[in-house]
C-alpha positions in Angstrom: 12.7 3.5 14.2 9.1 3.5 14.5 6.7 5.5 12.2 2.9 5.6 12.8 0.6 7.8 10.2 -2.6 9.2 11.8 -5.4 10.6 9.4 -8.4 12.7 10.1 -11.9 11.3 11.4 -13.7 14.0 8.7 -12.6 14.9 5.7 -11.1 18.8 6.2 -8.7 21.5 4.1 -7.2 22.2 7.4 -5.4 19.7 8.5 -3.3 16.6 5.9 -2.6 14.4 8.2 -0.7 13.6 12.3 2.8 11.4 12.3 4.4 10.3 14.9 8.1 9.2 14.7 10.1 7.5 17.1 14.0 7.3 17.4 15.5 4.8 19.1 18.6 3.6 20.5 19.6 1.5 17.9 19.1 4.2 15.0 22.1 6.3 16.4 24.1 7.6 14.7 21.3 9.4 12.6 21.0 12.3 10.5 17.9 12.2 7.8 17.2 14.5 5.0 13.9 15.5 4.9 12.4 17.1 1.6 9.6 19.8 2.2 5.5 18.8 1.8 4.5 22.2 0.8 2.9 22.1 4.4 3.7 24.1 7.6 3.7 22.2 10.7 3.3 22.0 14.4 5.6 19.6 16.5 6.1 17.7 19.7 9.4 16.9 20.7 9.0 14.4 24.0 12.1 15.0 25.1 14.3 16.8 28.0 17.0 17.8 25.6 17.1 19.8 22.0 17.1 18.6 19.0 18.7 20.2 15.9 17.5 20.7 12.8 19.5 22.4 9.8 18.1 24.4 7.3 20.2 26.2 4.8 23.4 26.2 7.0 21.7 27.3 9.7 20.6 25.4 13.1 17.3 25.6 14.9 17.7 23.8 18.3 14.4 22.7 19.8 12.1 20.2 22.4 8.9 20.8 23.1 6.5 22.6 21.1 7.2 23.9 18.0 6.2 25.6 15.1 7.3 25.5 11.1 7.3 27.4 8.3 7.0 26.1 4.5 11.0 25.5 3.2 11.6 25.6 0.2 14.7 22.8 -0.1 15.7 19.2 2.2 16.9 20.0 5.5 18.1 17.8 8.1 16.7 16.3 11.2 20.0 15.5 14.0 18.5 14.1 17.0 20.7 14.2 20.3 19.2 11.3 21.9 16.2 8.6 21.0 13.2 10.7 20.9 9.4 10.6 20.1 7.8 13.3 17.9 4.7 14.2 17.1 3.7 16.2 14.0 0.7 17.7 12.8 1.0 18.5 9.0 -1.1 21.2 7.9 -2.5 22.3 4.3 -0.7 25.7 3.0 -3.7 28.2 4.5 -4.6 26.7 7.9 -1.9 28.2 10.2 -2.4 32.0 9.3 -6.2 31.2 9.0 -5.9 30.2 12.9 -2.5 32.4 14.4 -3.6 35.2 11.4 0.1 35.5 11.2 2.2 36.6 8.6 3.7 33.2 7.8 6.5 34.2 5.3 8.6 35.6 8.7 8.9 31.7 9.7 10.1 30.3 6.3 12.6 28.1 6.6 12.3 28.1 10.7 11.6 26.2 13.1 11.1 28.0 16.2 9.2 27.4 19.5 5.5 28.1 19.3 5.3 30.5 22.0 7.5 32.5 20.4 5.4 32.9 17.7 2.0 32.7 19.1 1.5 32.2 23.0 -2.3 32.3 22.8 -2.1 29.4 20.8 0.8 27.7 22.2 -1.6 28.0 26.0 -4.2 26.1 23.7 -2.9 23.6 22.3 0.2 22.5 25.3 -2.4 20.9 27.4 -3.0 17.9 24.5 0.6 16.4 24.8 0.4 14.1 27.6 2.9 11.5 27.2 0.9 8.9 28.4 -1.2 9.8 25.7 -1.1 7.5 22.2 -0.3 9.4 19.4 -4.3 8.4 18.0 -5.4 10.0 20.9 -3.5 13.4 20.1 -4.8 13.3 16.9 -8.2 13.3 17.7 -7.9 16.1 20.4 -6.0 17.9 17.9 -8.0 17.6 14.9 -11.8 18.5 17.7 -9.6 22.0 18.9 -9.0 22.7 15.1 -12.6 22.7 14.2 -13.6 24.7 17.1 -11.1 27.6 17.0 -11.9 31.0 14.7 -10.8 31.6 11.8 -9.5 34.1 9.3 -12.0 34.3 6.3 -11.3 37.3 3.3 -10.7 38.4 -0.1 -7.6 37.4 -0.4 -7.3 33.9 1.9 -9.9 32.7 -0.5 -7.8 34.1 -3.6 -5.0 31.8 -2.0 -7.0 28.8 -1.0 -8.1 28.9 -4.9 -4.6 29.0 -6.0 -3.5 26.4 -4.1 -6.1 24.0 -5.1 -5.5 24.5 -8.5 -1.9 23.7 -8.1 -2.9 20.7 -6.1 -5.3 19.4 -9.3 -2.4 19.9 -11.6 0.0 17.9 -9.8 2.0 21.2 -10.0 1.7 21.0 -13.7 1.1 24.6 -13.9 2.1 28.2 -14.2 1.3 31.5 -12.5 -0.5 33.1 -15.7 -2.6 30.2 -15.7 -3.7 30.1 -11.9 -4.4 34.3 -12.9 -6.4 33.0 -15.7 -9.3 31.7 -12.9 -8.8 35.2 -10.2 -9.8 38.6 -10.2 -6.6 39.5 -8.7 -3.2 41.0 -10.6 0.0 38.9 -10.4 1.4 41.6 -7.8 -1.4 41.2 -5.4 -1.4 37.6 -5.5 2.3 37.2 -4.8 2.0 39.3 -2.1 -0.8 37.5 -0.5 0.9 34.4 -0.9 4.0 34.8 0.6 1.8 36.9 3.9 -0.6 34.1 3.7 1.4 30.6 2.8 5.1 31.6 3.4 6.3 31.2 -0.5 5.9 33.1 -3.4 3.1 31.1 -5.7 6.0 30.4 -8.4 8.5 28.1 -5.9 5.1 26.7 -4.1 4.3 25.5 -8.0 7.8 24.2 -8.2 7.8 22.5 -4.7 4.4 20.6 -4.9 5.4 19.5 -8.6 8.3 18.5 -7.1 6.9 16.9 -3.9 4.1 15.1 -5.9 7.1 13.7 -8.3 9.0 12.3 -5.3 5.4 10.9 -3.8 4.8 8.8 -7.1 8.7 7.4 -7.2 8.5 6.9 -3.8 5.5 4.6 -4.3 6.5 2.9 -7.2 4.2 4.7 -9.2 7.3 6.2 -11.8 10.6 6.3 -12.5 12.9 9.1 -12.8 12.8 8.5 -16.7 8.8 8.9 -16.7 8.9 12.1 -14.7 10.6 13.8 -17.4 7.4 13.6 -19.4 4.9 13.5 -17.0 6.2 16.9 -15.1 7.1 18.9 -18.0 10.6 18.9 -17.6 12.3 19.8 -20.4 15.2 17.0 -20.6 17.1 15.4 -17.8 19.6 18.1 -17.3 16.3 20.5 -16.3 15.0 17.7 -14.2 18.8 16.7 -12.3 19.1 20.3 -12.0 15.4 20.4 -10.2 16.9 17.9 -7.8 19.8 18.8 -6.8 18.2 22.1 -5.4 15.3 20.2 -3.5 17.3 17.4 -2.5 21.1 18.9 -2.6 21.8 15.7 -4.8 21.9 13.9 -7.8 19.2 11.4 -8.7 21.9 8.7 -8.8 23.3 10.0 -5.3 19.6 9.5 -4.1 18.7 6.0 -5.1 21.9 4.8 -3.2 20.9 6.1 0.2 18.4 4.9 2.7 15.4 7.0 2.4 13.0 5.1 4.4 12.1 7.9 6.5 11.1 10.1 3.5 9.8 7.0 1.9 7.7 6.1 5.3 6.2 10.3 5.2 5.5 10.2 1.4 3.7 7.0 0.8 1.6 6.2 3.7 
């Protein structure tokens, strides 16, 4: 397996960051659990065949271009065949910003982005050349992000101040608290949320806590002992209880598997 992380020439709130993954012969047979990033995402598959991907029980079967939603648990990539893909990751705002979509109708989805938004999907097509490095993508990706319009109101900028705040706090904090900085009631700003990101603003809280968590164990930063503290978890059966609805495991289920794909995608 090959993994490549690509990062933006300017610093942006748009986009995170590009990835490109390759699966190759030898990897076979593979299936990889892949924990959300509290990001929604547009991806390549280079590939004359569909790939699956399971969320919740339920199979998405896709090649080409295709768009997803924020989940809120690990699902699984099944690749048919060895495959490149490329992924754009983008921060929880950008995509209804740009499609001006209602984004909670493709949580927990992945679906084929003319499906979902053709103007876009006629856009954007033209940049996956296969001969193309994954570098060069990126960088004709990230100049057609700048220069596209975009959705600018009330109640995006509500979110995009909600969403930072979570992001300072490691997740470390609570909806009354994010109200404690808007001029917004708690009604309003879960509905905008959901519309806007694709999750309500208590399991995005719960998600990037947990996200950040895995991103510092991941880089050798903590230990599952540390987290209890440093997340606010109340005592280990809160915290195993945490995990095994993100990562449909224990904690010591977890540390006996091979994760480098979800260690590659957290700590680079």
């Amino acid at each position: 397996m090959k993994f490549e992380r690509i990062y933006c020439h300017r610093p942006n709130k748009l986009i995170g960051s590009f990835v490109e993954v390759q699966i190759e012969e030898n990897d076979f047979p593979y299936v990889v659990d892949l924990l959300p990033t509290a990001q929604s995402h547009i991806i390549y598959f280079f590939s004359d065949v569909k790939h699956e991907v399971k969320i919740n029980n339920k199979s998405f079967f896709n090649k080409g271009l295709v768009i997803s939603g924020q989940s809120y648990r690990s699902y699984q990539f099944i690749p048919k065949k060895p495959v490149r893909v490329f992924v754009a990751n983008f921060s929880a705002t950008t995509l209804h910003k740009v499609l001006g979509k209602q984004m909670s109708s493709i949580t927990d989805s992945h679906i084929p982005l003319s499906e979902f938004c053709n103007e876009f999907y006629q856009k954007i097509i033209p940049l996956f050349d296969p001969k193309k490095t994954a570098k060069e993508i990126a960088l004709d990706f990230e100049s057609l992000m700048y220069d596209l319009p975009k959705i600018d109101n009330k109640n995006v900028n509500y979110v995009d101040i909600a969403v930072d705040l979570i992001h300072q706090k490691k997740g470390r904090i609570t909806v009354d608290e994010l109200l404690e900085f808007l001029t917004i009631s708690q009604k309003n700003l879960e509905i905008q949320f959901k519309k806007i990101v694709g999750l309500t603003p208590l399991k995005y809280i719960k998600l990037y806590r947990f996200w950040h968590l895995m991103k510092a164990y991941e880089s050798n930063k903590i230990d599952f002992n540390q987290a209890l503290e440093f997340y606010n978890y109340y005592d280990l059966s809160h915290f195993n209880r945490d995990f095994k609805l993100f990562m449909k495991i224990k904690p010591s289920e977890y540390v006996k598997r091979d994760n480098f794909l979800i260690r590659k995608y957290l700590t680079i």
